[in-house]
ChimeraX commands (.cxc) that place a marker at each C-alpha (Angstrom):
marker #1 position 15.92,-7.55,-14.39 radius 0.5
marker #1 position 12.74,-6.73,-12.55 radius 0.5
marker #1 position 10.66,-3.88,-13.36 radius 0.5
marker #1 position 11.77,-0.93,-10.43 radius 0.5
marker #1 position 7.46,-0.41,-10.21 radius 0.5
marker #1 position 6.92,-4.00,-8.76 radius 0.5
marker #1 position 9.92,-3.35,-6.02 radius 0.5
marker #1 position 7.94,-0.19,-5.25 radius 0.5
marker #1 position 4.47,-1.06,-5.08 radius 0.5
marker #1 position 5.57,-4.07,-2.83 radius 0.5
marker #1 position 7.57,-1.85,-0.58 radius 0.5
marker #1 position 4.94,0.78,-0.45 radius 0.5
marker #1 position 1.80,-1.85,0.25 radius 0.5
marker #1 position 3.76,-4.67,2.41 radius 0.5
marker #1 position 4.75,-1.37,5.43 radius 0.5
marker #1 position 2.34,-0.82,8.13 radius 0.5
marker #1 position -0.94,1.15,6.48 radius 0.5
marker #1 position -4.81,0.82,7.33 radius 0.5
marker #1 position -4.93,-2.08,4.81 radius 0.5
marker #1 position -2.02,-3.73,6.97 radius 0.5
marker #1 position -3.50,-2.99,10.70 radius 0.5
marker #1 position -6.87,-4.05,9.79 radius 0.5
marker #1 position -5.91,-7.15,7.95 radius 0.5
marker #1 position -3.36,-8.11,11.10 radius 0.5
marker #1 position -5.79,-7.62,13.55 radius 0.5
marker #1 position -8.71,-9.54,11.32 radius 0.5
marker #1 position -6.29,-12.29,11.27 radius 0.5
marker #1 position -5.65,-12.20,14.69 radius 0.5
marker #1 position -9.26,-12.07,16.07 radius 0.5
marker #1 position -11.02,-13.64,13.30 radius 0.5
marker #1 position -8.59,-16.79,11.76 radius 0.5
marker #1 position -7.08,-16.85,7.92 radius 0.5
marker #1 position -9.90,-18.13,6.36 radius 0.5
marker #1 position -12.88,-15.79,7.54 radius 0.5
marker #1 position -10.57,-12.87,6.33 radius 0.5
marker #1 position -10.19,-14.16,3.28 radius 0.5
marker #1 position -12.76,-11.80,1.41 radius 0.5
marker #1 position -11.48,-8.49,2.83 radius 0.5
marker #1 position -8.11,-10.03,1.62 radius 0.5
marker #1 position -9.69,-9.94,-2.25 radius 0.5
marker #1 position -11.71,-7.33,-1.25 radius 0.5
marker #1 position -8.46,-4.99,-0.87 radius 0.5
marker #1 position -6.37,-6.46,-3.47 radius 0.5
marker #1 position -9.44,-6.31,-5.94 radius 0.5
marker #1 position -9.97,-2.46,-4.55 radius 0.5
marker #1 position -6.18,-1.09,-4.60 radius 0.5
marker #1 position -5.84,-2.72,-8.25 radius 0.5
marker #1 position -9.13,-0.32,-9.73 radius 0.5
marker #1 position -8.31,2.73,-7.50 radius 0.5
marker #1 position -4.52,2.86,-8.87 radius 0.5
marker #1 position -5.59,1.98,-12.17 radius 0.5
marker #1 position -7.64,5.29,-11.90 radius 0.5
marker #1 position -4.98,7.41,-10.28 radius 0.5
marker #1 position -2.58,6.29,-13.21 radius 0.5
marker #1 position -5.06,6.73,-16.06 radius 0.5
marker #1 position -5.38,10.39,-15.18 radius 0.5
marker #1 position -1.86,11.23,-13.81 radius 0.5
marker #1 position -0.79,9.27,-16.76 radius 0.5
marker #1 position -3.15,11.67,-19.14 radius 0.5
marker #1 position -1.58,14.36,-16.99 radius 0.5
marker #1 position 2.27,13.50,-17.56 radius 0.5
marker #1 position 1.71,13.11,-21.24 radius 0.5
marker #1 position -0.15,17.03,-21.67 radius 0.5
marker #1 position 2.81,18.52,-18.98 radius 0.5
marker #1 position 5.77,16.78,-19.10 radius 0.5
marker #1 position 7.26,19.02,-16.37 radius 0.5
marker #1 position 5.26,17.84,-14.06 radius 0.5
marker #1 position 6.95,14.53,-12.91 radius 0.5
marker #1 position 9.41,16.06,-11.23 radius 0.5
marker #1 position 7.14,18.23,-8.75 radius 0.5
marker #1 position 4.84,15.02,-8.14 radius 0.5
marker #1 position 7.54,12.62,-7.09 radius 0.5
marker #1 position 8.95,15.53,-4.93 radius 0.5
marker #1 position 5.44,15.65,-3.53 radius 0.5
marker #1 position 5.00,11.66,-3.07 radius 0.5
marker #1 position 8.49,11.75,-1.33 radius 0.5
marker #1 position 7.88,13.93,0.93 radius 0.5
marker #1 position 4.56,12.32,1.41 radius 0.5
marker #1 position 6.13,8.60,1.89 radius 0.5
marker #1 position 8.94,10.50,4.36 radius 0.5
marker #1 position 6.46,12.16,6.61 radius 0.5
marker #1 position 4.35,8.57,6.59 radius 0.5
marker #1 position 7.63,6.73,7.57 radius 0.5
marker #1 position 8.47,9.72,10.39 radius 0.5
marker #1 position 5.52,9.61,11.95 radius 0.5
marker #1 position 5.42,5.50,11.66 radius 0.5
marker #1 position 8.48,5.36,13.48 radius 0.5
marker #1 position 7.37,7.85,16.33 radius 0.5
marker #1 position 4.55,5.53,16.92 radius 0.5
marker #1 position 3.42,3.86,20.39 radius 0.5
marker #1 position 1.56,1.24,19.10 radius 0.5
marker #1 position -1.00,-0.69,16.56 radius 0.5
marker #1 position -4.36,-0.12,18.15 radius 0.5
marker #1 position -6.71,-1.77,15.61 radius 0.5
marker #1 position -10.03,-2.10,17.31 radius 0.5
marker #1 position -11.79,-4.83,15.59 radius 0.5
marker #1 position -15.70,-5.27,14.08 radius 0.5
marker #1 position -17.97,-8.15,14.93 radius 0.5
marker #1 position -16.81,-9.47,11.80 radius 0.5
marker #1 position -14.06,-9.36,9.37 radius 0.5
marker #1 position -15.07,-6.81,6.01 radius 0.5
marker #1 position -16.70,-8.02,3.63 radius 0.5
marker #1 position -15.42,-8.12,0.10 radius 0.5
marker #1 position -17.64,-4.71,-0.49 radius 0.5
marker #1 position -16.27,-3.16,2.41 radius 0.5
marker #1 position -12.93,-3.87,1.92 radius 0.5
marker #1 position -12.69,-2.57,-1.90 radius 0.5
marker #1 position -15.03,0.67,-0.84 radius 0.5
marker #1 position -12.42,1.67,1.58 radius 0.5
marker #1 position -9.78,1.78,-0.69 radius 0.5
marker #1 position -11.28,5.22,-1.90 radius 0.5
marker #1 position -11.01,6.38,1.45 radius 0.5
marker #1 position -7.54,4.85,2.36 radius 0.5
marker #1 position -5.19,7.97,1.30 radius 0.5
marker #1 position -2.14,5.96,1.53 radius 0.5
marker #1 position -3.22,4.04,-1.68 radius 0.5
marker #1 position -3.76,7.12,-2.69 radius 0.5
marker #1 position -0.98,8.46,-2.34 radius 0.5
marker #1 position 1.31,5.44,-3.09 radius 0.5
marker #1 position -0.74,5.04,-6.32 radius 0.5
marker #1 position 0.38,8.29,-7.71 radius 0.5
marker #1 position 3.92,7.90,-6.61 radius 0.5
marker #1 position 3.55,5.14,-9.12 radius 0.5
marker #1 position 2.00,6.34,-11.73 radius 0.5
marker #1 position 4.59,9.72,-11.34 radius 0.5
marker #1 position 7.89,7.53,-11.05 radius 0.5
marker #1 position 7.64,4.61,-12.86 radius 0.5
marker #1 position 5.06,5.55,-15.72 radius 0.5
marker #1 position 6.01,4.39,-19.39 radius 0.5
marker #1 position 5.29,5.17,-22.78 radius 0.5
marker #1 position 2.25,3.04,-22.90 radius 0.5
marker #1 position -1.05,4.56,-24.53 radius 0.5
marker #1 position -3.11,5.66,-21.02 radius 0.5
marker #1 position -5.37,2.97,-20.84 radius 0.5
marker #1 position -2.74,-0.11,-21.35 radius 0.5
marker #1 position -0.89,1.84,-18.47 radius 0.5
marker #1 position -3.40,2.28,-15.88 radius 0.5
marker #1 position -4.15,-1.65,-16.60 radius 0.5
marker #1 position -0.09,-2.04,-15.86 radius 0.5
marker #1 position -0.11,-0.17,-12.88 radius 0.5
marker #1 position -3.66,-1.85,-11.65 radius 0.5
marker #1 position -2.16,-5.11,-12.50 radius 0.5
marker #1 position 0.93,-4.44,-10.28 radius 0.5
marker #1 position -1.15,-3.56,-7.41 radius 0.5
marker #1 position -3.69,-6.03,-7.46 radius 0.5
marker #1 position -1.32,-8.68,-7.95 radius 0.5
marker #1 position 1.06,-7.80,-5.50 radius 0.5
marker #1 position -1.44,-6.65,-2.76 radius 0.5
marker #1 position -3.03,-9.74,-3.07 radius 0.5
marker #1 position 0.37,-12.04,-1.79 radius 0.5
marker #1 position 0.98,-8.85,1.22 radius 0.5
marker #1 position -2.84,-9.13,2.22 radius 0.5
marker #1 position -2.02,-12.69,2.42 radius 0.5
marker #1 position 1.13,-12.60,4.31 radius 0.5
marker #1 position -0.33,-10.17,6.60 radius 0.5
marker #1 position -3.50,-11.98,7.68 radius 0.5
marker #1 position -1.47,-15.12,8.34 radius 0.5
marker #1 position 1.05,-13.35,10.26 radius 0.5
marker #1 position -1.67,-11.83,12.41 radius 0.5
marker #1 position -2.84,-15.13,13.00 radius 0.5
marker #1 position 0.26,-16.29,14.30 radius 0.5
marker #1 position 2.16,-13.39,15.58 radius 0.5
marker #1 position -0.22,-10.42,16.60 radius 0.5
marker #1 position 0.49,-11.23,20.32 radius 0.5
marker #1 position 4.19,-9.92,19.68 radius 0.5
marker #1 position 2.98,-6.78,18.18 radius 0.5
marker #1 position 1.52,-6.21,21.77 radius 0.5
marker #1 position 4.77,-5.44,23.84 radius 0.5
marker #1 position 5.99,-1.89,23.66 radius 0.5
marker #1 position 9.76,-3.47,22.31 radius 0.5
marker #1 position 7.90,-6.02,19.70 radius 0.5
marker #1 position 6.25,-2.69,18.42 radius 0.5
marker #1 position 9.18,-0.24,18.41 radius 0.5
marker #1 position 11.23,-3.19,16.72 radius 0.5
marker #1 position 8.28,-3.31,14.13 radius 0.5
marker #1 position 8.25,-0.17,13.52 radius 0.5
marker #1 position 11.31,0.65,13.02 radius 0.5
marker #1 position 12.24,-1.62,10.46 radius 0.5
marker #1 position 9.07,-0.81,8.39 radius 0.5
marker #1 position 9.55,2.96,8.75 radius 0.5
marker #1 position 13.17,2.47,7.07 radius 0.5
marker #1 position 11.73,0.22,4.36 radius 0.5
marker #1 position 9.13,3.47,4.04 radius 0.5
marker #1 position 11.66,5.59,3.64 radius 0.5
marker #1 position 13.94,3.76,1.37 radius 0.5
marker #1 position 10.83,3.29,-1.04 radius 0.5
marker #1 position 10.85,7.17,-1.37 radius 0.5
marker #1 position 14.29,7.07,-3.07 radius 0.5
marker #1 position 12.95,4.39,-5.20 radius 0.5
marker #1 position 10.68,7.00,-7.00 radius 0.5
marker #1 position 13.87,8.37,-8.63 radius 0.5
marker #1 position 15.15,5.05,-10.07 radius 0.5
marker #1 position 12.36,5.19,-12.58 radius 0.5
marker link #1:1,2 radius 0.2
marker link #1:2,3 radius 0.2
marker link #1:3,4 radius 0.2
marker link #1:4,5 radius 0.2
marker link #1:5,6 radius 0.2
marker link #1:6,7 radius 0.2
marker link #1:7,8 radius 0.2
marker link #1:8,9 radius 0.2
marker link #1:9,10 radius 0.2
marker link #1:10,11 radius 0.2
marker link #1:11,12 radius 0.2
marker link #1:12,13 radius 0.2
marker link #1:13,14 radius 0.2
marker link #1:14,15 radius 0.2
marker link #1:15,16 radius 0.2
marker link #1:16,17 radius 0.2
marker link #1:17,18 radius 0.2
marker link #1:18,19 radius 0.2
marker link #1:19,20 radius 0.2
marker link #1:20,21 radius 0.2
marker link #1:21,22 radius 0.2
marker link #1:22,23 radius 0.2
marker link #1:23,24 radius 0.2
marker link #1:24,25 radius 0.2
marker link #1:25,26 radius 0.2
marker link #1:26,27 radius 0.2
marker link #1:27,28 radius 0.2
marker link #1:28,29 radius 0.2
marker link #1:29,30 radius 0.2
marker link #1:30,31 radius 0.2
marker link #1:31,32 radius 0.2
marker link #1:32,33 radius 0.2
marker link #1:33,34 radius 0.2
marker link #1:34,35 radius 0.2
marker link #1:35,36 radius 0.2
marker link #1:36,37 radius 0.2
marker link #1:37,38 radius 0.2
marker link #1:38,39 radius 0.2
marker link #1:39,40 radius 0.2
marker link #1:40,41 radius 0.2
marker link #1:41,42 radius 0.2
marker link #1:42,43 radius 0.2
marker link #1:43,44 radius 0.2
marker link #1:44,45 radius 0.2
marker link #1:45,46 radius 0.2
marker link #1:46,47 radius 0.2
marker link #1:47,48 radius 0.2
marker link #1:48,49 radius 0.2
marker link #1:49,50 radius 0.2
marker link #1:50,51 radius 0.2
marker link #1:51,52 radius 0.2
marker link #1:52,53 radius 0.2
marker link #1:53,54 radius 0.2
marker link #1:54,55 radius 0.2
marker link #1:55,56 radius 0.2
marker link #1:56,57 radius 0.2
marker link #1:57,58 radius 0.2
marker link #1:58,59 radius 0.2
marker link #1:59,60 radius 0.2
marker link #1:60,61 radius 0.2
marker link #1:61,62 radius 0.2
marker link #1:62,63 radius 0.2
marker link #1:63,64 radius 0.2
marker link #1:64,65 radius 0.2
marker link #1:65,66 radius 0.2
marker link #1:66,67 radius 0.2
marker link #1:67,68 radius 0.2
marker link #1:68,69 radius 0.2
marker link #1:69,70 radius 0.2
marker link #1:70,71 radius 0.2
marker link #1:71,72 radius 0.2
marker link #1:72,73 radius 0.2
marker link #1:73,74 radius 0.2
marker link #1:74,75 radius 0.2
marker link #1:75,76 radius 0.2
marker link #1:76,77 radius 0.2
marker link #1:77,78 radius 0.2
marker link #1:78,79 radius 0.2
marker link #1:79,80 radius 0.2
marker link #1:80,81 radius 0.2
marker link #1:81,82 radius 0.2
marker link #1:82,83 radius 0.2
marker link #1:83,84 radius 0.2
marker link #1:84,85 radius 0.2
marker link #1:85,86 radius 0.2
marker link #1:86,87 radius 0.2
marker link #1:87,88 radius 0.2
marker link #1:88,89 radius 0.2
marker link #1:89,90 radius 0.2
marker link #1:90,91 radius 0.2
marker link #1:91,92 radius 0.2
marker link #1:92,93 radius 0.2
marker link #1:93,94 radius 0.2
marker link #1:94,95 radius 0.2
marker link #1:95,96 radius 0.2
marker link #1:96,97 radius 0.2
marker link #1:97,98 radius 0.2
marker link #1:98,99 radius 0.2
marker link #1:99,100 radius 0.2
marker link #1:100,101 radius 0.2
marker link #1:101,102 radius 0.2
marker link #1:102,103 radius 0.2
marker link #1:103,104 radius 0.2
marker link #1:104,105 radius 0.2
marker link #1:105,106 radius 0.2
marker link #1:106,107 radius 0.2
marker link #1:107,108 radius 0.2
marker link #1:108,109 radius 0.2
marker link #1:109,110 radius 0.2
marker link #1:110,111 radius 0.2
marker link #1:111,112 radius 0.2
marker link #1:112,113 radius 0.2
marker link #1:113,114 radius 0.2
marker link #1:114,115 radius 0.2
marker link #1:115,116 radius 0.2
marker link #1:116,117 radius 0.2
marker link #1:117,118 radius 0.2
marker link #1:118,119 radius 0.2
marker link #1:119,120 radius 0.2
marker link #1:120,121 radius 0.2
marker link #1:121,122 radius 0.2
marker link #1:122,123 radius 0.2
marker link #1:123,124 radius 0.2
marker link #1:124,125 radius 0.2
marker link #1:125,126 radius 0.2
marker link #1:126,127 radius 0.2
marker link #1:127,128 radius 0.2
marker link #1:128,129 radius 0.2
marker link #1:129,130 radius 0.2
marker link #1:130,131 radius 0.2
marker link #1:131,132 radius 0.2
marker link #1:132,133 radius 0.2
marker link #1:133,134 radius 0.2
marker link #1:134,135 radius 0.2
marker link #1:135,136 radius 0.2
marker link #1:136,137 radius 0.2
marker link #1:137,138 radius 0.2
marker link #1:138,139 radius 0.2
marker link #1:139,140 radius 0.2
marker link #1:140,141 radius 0.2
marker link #1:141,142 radius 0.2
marker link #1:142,143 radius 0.2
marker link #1:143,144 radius 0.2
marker link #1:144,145 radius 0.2
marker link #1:145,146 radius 0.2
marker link #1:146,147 radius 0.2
marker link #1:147,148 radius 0.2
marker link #1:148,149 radius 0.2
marker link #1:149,150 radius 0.2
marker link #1:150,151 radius 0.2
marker link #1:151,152 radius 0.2
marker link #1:152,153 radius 0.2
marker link #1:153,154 radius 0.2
marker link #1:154,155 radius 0.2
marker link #1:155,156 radius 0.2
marker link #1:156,157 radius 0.2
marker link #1:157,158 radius 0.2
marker link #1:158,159 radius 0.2
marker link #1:159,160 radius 0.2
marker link #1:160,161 radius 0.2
marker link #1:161,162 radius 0.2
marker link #1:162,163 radius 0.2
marker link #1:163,164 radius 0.2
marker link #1:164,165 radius 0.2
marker link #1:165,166 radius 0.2
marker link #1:166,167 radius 0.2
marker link #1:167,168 radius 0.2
marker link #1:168,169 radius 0.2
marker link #1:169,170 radius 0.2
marker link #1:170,171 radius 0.2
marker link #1:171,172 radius 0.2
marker link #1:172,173 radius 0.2
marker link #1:173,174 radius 0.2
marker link #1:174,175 radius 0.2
marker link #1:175,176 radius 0.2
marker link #1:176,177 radius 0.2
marker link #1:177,178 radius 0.2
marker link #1:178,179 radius 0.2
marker link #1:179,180 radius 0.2
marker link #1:180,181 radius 0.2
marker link #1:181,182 radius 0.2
marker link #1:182,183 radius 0.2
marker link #1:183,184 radius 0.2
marker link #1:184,185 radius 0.2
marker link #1:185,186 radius 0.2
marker link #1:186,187 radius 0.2
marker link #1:187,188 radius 0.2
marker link #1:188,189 radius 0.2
marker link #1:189,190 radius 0.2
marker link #1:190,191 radius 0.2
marker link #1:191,192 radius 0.2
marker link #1:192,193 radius 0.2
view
């Protein structure tokens, strides 16, 4: 059976996020293989930021065990809102650099990115174990690094083949819709745990 944290962190990185629009639209303007170090630049970047957020929420859980509940109450309502207000949306208006990130860029603005952030703890709230702290933050990290790296992937190719349909007002709201239900339905997901 496959561990309920890999379905989430793949459902929480692969819907539409800063990581997602800027990788998309790096594909699409600059090719696959010029992105290629903001794509290891963000998987590299997501893996070490969630490893953080679940060393100390993990530190957290263990000293107040009462508090898993409130904090995936918190990240659903969190992933909810995200997934209302991605659905309400017009349009992906990415406006692109001269050049793609570099791999320093891309992993620096993972500290600034609150929806790895915020899908990070989620993670480390709802699908923690009884690992020591440090062998689960290196779980966690692993998780997202490795699966970030394949939707980084996926992403820049399918910006360089398909950005053109995320254009049209109906390729968007199509879009959209389907990744604001896949948003949503990786809320519930932080129960399952």
């Amino acid at each position: 059976m496959v561990d309920p944290l890999y379905l989430f962190v793949f459902a929480g990185l692969f819907t539409p996020g800063p990581n997602v629009i800027l990788l998309t639209a790096s594909g699409a303007r600059f090719g696959f293989r010029p992105t290629l170090p903001h794509v290891l630049g963000v998987a590299f970047g997501v893996g070490v930021t969630s490893a953080l957020t679940a060393l100390g929420v993990g530190a957290l859980l263990l000293a107040v065990p009462g508090l898993k509940l409130t904090l995936q109450i918190l990240a659903v309502a969190w992933i909810l809102w995200m997934a209302w207000k991605l659905f309400r949306s017009e349009g992906a208006a990415a406006e692109g650099k001269d050049r793609p990130f570099t791999f320093v860029e891309a992993v620096l603005f993972q500290w600034v990115n609150p929806k790895i952030w915020i899908v990070a703890l989620a993670a480390a709230s709802g699908y923690a174990s009884d690992l020591p702290a440090h062998l689960e933050a290196l779980r966690i990290g692993s998780a997202f690094s490795g699966i970030n790296l394949f939707v980084c992937l996926f992403w820049t190719f399918a910006g360089t083949l398909l950005a053109y349909l995320l254009r049209t007002p109906l390729a968007w709201r199509i879009f959209t819709t389907v990744m604001a239900t896949a948003l949503a339905a990786s809320g519930v997901m932080v129960f399952l745990a």
